[in-house]
C-alpha positions in Angstrom: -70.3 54.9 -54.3 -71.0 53.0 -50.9 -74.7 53.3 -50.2 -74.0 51.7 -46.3 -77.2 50.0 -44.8 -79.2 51.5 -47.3 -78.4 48.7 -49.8 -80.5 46.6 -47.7 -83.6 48.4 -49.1 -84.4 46.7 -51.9 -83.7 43.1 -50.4 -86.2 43.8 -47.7 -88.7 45.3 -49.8 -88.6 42.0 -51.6 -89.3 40.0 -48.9 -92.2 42.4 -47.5 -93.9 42.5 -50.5 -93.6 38.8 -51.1 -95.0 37.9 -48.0 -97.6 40.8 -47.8 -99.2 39.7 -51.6 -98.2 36.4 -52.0 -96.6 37.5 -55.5 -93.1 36.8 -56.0 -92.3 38.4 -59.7 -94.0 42.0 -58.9 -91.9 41.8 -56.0 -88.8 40.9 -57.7 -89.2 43.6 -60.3 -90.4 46.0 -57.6 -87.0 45.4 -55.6 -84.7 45.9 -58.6 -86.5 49.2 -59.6 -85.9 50.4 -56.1 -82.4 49.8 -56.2 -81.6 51.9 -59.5 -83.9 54.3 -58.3 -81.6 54.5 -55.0 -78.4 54.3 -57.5 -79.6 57.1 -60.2 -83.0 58.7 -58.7 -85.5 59.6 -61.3 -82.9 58.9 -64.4 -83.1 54.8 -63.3 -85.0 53.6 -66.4 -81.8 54.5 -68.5 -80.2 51.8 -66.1 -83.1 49.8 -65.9 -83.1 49.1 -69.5 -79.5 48.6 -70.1 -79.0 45.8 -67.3 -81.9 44.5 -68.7 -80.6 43.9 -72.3 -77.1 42.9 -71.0 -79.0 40.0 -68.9 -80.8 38.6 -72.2 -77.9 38.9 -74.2 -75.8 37.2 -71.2 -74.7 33.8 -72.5 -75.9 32.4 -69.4 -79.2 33.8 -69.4 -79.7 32.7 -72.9 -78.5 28.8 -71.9 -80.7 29.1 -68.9 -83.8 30.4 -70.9 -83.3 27.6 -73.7 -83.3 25.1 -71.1 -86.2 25.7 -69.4 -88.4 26.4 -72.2 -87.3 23.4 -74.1 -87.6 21.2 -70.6 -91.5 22.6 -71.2 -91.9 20.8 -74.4 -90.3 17.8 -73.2 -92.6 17.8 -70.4 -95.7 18.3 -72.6 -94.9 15.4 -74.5 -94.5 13.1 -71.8 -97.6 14.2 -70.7 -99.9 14.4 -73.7 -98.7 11.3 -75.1 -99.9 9.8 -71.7 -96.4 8.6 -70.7 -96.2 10.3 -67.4 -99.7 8.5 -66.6 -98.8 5.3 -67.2 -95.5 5.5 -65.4 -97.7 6.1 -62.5 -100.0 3.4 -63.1 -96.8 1.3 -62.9 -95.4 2.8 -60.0 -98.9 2.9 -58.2 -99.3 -0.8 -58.3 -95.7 -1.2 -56.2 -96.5 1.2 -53.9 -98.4 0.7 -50.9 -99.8 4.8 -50.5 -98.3 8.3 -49.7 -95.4 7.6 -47.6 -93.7 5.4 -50.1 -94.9 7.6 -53.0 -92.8 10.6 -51.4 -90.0 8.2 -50.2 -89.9 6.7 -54.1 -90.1 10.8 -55.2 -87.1 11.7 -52.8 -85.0 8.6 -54.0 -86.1 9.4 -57.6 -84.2 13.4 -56.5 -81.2 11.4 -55.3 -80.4 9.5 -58.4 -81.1 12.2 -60.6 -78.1 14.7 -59.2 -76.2 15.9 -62.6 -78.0 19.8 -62.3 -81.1 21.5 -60.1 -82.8 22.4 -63.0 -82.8 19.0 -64.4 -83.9 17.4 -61.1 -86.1 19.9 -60.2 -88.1 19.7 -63.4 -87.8 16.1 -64.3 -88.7 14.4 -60.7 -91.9 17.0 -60.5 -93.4 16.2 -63.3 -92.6 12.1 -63.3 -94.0 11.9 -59.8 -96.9 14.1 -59.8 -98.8 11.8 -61.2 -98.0 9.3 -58.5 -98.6 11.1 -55.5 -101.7 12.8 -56.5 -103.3 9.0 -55.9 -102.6 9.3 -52.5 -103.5 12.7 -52.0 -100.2 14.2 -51.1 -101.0 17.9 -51.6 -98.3 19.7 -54.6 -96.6 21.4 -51.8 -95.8 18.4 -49.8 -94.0 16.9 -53.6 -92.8 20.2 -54.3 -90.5 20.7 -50.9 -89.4 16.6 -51.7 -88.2 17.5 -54.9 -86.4 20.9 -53.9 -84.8 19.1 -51.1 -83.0 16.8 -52.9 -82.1 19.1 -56.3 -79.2 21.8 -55.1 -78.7 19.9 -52.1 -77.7 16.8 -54.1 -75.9 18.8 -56.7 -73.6 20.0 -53.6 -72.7 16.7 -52.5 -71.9 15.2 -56.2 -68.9 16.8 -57.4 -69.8 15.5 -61.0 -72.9 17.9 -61.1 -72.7 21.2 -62.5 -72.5 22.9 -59.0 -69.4 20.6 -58.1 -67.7 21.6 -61.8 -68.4 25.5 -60.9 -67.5 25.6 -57.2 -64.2 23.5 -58.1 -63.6 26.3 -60.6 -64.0 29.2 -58.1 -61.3 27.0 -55.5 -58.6 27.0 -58.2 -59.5 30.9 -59.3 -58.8 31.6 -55.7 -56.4 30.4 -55.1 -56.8 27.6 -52.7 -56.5 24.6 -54.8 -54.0 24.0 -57.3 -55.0 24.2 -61.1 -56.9 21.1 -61.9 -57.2 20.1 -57.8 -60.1 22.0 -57.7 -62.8 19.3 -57.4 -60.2 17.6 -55.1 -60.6 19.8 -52.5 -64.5 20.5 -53.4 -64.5 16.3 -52.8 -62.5 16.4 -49.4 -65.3 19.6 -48.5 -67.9 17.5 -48.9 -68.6 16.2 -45.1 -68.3 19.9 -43.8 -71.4 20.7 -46.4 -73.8 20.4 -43.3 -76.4 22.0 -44.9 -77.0 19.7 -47.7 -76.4 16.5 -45.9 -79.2 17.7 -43.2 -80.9 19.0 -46.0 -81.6 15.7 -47.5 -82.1 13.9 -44.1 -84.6 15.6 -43.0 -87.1 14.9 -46.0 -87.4 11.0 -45.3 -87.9 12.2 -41.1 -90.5 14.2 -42.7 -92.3 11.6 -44.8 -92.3 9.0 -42.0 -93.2 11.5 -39.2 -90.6 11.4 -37.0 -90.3 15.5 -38.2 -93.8 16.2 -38.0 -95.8 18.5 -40.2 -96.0 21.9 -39.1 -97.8 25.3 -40.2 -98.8 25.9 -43.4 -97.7 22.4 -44.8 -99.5 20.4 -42.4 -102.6 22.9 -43.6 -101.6 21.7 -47.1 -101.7 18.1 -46.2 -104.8 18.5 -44.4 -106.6 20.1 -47.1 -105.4 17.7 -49.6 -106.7 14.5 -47.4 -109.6 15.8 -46.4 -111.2 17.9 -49.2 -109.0 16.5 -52.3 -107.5 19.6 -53.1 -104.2 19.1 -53.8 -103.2 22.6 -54.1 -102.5 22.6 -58.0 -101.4 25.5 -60.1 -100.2 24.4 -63.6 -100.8 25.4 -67.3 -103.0 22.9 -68.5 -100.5 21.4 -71.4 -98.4 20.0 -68.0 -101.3 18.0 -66.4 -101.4 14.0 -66.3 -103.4 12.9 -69.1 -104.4 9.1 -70.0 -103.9 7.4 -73.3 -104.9 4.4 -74.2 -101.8 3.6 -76.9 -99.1 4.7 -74.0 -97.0 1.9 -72.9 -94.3 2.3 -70.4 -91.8 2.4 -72.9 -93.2 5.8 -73.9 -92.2 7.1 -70.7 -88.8 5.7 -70.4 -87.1 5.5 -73.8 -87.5 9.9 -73.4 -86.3 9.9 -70.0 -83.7 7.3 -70.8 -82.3 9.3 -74.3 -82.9 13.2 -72.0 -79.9 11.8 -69.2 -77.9 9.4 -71.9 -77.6 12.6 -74.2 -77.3 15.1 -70.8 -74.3 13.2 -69.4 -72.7 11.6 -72.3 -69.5 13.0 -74.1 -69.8 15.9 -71.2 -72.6 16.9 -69.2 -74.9 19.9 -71.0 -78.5 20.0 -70.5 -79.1 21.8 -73.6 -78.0 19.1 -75.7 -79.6 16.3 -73.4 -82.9 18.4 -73.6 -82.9 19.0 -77.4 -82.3 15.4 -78.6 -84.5 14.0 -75.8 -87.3 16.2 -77.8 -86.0 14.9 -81.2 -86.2 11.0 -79.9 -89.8 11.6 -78.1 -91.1 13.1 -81.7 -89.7 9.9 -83.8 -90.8 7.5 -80.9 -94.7 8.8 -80.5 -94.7 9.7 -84.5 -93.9 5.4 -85.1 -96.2 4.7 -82.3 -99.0 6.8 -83.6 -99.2 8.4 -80.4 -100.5 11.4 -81.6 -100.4 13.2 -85.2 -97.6 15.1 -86.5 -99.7 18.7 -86.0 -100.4 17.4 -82.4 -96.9 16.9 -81.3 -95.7 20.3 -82.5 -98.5 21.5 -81.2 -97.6 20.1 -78.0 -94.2 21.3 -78.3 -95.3 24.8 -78.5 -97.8 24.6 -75.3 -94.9 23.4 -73.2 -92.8 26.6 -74.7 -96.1 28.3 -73.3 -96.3 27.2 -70.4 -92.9 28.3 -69.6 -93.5 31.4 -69.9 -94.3 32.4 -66.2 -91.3 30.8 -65.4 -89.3 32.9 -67.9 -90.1 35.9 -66.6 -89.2 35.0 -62.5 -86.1 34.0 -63.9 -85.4 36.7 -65.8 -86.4 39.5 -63.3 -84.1 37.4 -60.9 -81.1 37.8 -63.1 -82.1 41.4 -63.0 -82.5 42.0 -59.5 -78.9 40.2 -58.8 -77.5 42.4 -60.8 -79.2 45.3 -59.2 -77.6 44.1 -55.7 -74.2 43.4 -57.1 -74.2 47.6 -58.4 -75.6 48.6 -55.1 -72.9 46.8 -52.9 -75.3 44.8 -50.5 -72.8 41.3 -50.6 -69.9 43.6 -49.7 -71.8 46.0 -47.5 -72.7 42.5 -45.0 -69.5 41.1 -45.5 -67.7 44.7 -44.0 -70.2 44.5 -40.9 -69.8 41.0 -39.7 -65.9 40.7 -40.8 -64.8 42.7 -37.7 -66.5 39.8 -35.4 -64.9 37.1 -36.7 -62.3 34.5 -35.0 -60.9 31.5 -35.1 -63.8 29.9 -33.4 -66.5 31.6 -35.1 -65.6 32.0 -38.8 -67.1 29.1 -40.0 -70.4 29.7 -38.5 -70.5 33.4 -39.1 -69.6 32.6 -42.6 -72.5 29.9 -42.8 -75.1 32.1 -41.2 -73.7 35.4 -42.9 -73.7 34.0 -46.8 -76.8 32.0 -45.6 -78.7 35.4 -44.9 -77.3 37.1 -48.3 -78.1 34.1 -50.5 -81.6 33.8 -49.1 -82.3 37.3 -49.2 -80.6 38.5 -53.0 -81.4 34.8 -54.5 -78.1 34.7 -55.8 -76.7 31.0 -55.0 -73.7 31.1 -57.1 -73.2 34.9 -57.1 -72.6 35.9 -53.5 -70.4 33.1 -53.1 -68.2 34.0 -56.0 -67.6 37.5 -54.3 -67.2 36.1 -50.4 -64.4 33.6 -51.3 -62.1 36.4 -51.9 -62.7 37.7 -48.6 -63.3 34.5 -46.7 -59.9 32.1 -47.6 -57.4 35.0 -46.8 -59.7 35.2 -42.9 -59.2 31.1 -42.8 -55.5 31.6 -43.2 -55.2 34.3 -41.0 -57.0 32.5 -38.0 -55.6 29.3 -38.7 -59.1 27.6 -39.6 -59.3 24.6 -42.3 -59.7 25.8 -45.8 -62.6 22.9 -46.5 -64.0 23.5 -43.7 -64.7 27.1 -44.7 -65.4 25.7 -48.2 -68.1 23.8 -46.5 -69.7 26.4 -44.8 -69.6 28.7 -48.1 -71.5 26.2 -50.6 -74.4 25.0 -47.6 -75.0 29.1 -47.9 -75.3 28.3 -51.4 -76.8 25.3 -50.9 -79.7 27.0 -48.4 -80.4 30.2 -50.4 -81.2 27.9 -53.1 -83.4 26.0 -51.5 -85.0 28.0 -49.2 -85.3 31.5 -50.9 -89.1 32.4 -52.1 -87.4 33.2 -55.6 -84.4 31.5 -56.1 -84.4 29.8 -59.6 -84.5 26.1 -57.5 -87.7 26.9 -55.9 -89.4 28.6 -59.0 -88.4 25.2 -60.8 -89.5 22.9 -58.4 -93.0 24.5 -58.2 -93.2 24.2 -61.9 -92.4 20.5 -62.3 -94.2 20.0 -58.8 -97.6 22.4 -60.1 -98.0 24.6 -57.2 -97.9 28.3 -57.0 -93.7 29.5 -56.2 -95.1 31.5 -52.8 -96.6 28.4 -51.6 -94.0 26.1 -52.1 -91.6 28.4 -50.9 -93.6 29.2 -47.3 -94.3 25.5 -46.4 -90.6 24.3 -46.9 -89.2 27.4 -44.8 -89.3 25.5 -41.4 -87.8 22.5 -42.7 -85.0 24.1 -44.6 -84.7 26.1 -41.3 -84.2 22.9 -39.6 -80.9 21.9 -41.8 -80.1 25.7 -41.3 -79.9 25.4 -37.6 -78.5 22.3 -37.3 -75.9 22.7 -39.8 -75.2 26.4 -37.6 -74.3 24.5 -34.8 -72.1 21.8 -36.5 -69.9 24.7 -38.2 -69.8 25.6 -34.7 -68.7 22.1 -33.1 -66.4 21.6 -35.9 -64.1 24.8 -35.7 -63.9 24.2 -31.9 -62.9 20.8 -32.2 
């Protein structure tokens, strides 16, 4: 059945609510009922509950879930066994205050590009600690880190967004089998949106961007009162010990990305024998007893748990779109505008808008390329250039969404609440959005 505009109602209901409360899983949850109330009126928990189960039994979902709630425990660890603190007192001793503490943050993002989640997670937590000293507010490190997570994975094509995207080429036929990440690779400087992206954070940091709205707030609170704006379960905040030696922070960190990358990149296994190396290592050390660590383990598992649950109602929601037609509902209304000239930036600002709007990053590509590569052939327009524009969508919906899985993680590993991470980053990701609008634009012309 095609519901027409009114498949937008759940998408802005979202948003409304999100910005009215300030709480982004009721309104998640709120939009998804909405939709199967739209699709099967008063009979929509039978729907509800079925899309529900086939999300958790989803393969995905489960690899996603496992990921995150083991990324808690290695978190924990790091923290209780003091190794995140004295990785700061390292760190704080070479730095000379907060503008090299979020310049050494946004470097830290740049290095660490296999996966969002992994960067996301990992950088947050490992710099908190840091930038606390200097009173950078959680906001202000929670926008570093998201800025240089999806964005980076788009502009690696070793990550796992390069390994997917390059997938989706060959599936549609516009790269020969095994040319896929070929073409993604020869995309690359049409990605506008992740190069501005991650550009625009060190203008930030040194003021040449200034700080406006609610983060300069942020920063001003955090300077002048000391509150940094933090919102974390307890088992995740910087904690001293006096037998933690920097090798307690790295030999983890070191064993998480060997075992992550190494025979083939999979975050599961890198996250699971990163935990197994941590217990042997602080059980030698005496870092803690035996109880304590699993202990520890199970307060990260915890403290996942909000997490979790935005994730999962996310999954949910996408699906709910994806039955109610809204990707193919936008893409019907803006196809008849297209040319030549325009495609690239339509596409941009058209995918941009879905992805931002449903939270689906990888999704609402998936079901644009079909539609979008035979329009690039048709007007004569460069297939990378049009695979550029697609994935900086992909690449702004992640990062700028209030409840995309990239900005739920980052405010995790940052410790700030999702809705304020997500409204103090808006204008800045706004600024790669508008910039990268008018390159798309420049580059079909020329």
């Amino acid at each position: 059945m095609d519901y027409g505009a009114i498949s937008l109602v759940p998408t802005a209901l979202v948003l409304i609510l999100a910005i009215w409360s300030h709480r982004t899983l009721e309104s998640v949850i709120a939009g998804a009922i909405v939709a199967f109330l739209i699709m099967d009126g008063w009979q929509f928990a039978d729907r509800l509950a079925t899309v529900t189960t086939e999300v958790l039994a989803d393969e995905v979902t489960a690899w996603v879930v496992l990921v995150c709630a083991l990324y808690g425990s290695f978190i924990a660890l790091l923290v209780k066994g003091g190794g995140s603190y004295a990785f700061g007192e390292w760190l704080t001793r070479r730095l000379r205050g907060k503008r090299s503490s979020l310049l050494a943050t946004w470097v830290l993002g740049l290095v660490i590009f296999l996966d969002d989640y992994l960067n996301s997670l990992t950088v947050g937590a490992t710099m908190k600690s840091v930038t606390d000293r200097f009173k950078t507010s959680r906001e202000m490190l929670a926008y570093v880190v998201d800025s240089t997570a999806a964005p980076m994975c788009l502009l690696i094509p070793i990550s796992s967004w390069g390994v997917y995207f390059a997938g989706l080429l060959e599936k549609n036929g516009v790269a020969e089998p095994g040319q896929g990440i070929a073409l993604f690779v020869e995309s690359i400087p049409y990605m506008f949106y992740p190069l501005l992206a991650v550009v625009v954070v060190p203008l930030v940091i040194v003021g040449v961007i200034p700080l406006v709205g609610r983060m300069r707030a942020a920063e001003l609170r955090a300077e002048e009162t000391g509150d940094l704006g933090v919102f974390e379960d307890p088992a995740l905040a910087v904690q001293s010990s006096q037998k933690a030696t920097m090798s307690v922070f790295f030999l983890p960190i070191m064993a998480l990305l060997f075992f992550t990358v190494f025979p083939t990149v999979d975050l599961l296994r890198g996250v699971i024998l990163g935990i197994v190396i941590t217990l042997i290592q602080y059980g030698m050390l005496g870092i803690m007893p035996l109880k304590e660590l699993f202990d520890t383990c199970v307060e990260g598992l915890k403290s996942m748990v909000p997490v979790l649950s935005m994730l999962l109602a996310l999954f949910v929601f996408v699906e709910a779109n994806n039955a109610i037609g809204l990707t193919d509902y936008v893409i019907a209304a803006v196809e008849p505008y297209m040319t030549g000239a325009l495609l690239p930036v339509l596409i941009f600002v058209t995918m941009s808008a879905v992805s931002y709007t449903t939270g689906s990053n990888w999704g609402v590509i998936a079901i644009a390329m079909p539609v979008a590569f035979p329009l690039a052939e048709a007007f004569d327009v460069s297939i990378p250039l049009v695979v550029g524009a697609l994935l900086s969508a992909s690449g702004f919906g992640s990062h700028a969404c209030f409840y995309s899985d990239s900005t739920v993680l980052s405010a995790q590993g940052a410790g700030c609440k999702t809705y304020d991470h997500a409204v103090t980053q808006l204008p800045y990701a706004l600024i790669g959005a508008v910039g990268a609008a008018i390159l798309f634009l420049i580059a079909a012309l020329i």
